[in-house]
N, C-alpha and C positions, 0 to 999 in steps of 0.2 A: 504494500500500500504506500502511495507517494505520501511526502509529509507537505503539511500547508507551510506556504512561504509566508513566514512571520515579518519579513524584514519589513520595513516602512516603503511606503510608496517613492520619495525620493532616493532610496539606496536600492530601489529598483528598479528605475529608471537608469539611473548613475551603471548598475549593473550593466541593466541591455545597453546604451551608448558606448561602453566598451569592450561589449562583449564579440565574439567573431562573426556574429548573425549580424544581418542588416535586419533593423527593426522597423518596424511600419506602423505609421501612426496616421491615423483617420480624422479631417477635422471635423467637429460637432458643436451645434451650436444649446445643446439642453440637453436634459438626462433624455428623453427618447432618442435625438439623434444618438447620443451615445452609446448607450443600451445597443442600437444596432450594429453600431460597430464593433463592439465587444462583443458582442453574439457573432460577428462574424469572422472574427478570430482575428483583429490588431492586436498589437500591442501595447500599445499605447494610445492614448485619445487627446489631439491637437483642440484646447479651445479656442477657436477661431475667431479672432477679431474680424475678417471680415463677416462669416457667419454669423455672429453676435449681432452687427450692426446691419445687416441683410434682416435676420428676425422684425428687428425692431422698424426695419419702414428705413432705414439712417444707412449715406455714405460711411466707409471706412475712413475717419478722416480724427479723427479722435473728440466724435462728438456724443457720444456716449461717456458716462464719467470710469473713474476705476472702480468705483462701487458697483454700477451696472457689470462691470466684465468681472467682474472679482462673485460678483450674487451667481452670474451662469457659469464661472467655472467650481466655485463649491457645491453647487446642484449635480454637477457631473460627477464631481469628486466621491460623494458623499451616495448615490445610485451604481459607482460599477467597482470591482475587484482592481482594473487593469490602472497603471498611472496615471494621471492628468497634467499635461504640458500646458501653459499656459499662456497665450500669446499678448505681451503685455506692450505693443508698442513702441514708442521710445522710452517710458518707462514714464507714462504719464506727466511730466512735468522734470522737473530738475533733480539735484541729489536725494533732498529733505523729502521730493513726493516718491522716488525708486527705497529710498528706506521704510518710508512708508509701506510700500507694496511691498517687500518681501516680507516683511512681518507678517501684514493681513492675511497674504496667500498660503503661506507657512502654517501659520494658526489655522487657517483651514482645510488643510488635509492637501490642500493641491502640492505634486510630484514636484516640478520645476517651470522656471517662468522664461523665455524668450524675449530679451531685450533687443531693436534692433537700432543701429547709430546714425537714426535719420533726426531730422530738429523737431521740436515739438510745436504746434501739432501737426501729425503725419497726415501723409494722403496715401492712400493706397499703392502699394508697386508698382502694377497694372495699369493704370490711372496715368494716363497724357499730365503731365501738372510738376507743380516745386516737387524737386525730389532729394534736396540738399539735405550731405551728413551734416552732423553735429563737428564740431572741432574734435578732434580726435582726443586732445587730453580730455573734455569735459565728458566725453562716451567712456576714456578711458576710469574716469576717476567713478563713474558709476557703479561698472564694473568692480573697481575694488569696494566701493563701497556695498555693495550687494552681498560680493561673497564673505565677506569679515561683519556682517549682523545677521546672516541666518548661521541655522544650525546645521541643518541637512537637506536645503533646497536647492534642487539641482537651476544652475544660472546657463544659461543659453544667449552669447552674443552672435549676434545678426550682424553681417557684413551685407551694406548695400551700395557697393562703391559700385561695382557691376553695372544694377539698376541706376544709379546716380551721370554712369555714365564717366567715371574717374577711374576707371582701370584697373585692366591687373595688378601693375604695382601696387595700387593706394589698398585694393583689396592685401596684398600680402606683408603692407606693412602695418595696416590696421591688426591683421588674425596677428601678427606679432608683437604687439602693443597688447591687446586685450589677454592674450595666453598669460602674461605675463602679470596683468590687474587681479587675475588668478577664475578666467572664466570656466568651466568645467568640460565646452565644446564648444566648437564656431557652426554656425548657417551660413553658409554660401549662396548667395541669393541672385537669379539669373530670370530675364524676363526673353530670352532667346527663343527661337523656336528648337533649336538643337542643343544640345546638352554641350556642345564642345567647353562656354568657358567654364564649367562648373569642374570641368573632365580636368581643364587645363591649372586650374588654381589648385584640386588635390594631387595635382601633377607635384604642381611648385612647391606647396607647401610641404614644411619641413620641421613640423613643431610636433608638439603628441597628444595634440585634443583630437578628439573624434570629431568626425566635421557629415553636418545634415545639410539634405539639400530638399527643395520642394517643387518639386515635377510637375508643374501645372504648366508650363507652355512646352517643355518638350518631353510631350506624352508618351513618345515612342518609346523614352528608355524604359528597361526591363530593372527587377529586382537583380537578377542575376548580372546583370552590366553592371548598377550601382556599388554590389558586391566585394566585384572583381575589380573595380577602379581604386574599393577601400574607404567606401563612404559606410558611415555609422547607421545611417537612419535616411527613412526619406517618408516626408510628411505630405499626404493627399491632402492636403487641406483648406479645399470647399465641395470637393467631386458628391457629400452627401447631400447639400444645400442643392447645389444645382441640379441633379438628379429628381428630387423633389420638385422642383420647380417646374420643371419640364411633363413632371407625372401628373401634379395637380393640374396645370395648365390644360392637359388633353382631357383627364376625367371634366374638370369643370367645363369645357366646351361642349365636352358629349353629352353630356345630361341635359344642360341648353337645350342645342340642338336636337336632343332626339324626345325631350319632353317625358325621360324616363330614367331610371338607374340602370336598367334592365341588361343594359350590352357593355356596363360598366365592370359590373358584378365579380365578371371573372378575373377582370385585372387589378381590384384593390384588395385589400388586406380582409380577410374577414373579423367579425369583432371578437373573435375568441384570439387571435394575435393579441390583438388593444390590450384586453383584458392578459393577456401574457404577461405581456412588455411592462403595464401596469402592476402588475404584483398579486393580483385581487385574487387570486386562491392561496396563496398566502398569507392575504389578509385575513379570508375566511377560513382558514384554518387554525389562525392564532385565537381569533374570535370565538372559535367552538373549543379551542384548548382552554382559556382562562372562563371561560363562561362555565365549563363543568370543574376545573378545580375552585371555581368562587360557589359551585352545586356541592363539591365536597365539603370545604369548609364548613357553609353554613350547617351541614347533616350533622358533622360533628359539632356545634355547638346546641347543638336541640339534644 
């Protein structure tokens, strides 16, 4: 019989990050999206600022507070087994508000948080618009000040010099500035259609952080290439948002359109899933448990 792994969700994270498996982490924006992704066997579950801010109607732009993203990544935290990476932007504001957040995150069960050293407030990757880093000392002084107030929460710096448009070099002298602030892994961050510069920075690079990349413009790569290149981790993370979107989009037309559920039927979830995903024969078996030892007690006091 295997033994349950006792260890804390950050020294299991920390584990898989350097372990010889590439780990795969799913983003999610609430415990359902979560739930399904852990049901589907990640490893790990990305809370997605942009996800987050899609839910809520909101650009990724950091117009959501930290408390909005800090409520949806303890909801996840707190619903799955698996760790909770946390995508925390530039780290909401300056040093005073990154110390802030690694405390609250910490306190609440969330694995590790993803810093990344663009100015505050960000604009999405993706997103035509300002996409200037921070000065490199002030991202740098983050970083150390992150890792020297937690305890055991794994820190994740974000390199956007790529996206920014500042190059290879500024990319590998930043990963070697931050290694050194004492970050725990670097992100490599590429808005390419091909994987080539993310291929070519863990080429160059020559430090000993495990280094994540997120495969959202160049789709083609494989686990097994990411592997073999020597990357840590690679995070899907909006592929369940949008999937979503695209699903609800066609049922809600159809039913429109055809003025019935009727030919929808096959294609959505039935409610005994819902009721899965939700817990509710768990519930109701806790319910029937304490309701008959609160039947015993009483017998025994008559």
């Amino acid at each position: 019989m295997s033994q349950k792994n006792t260890a804390s969700p950050a020294r299991r994270l920390l584990d898989a990050l350097r372990g010889p498996q590439l780990t795969r982490a799913m983003g999610a924006h609430n415990p359902l999206s979560a739930r399904l992704a852990e049901e589907a066997g990640f490893d790990v579950i990305w809370s997605s600022g942009l996800e987050i801010s899609a839910a809520a109607g909101l650009p990724d732009a950091n117009i959501l507070s930290m408390p909005d993203c800090l409520r949806a990544a303890t909801d996840m935290a707190a619903a799955l087994s698996v760790p909770v990476l946390a995508d925390c932007d530039s780290g909401f504001g300056n040093v005073n508000n990154v110390l802030h957040m690694i405390r609250s995150y910490e306190a609440r069960g969330v694995a590790g948080v993803c810093i990344e050293d663009k100015q505050f407030p960000k604009l999405n990757s993706f997103v035509e618009g300002d996409q200037e880093l921070a000065p490199i000392d002030d991202f740098a002084g983050k970083i150390r000040a992150a890792t020297e107030c937690r305890e055991e929460l794994v820190v994740i710096a974000r390199l956007e010099a790529l996206i920014s448009g500042q190059g290879m070099d500024e990319a590998l002298r930043r990963a070697e500035i931050y290694e050194r602030a004492g970050a725990d892994a670097l992100l490599i961050h590429s808005k390419l259609s091909e994987p080539d510069e993310v291929f070519a920075f863990r080429e160059a690079y020559d430090g000993d952080l495990p280094v994540v990349v997120v495969p959202t413009t160049y789709h083609r790569v494989t686990v097994a290439e990411l592997r073999q290149r020597g990357f840590a981790m690679a995070i899907y993370a909006n592929h369940s948002l949008r999937s979503s979107i695209h699903a609800m989009r066609g049922t809600l037309r159809r039913i429109l359109q055809d003025g019935t559920t009727l030919h929808v039927e096959p294609d959505i979830a039935p409610l005994k899933e819902v009721f899965d995903l939700q817990g509710v024969h768990q519930m109701l078996d806790r319910q029937s448990h304490y309701e008959a030892a609160g039947r015993e007690l009483a017998e025994v006091e008559r």
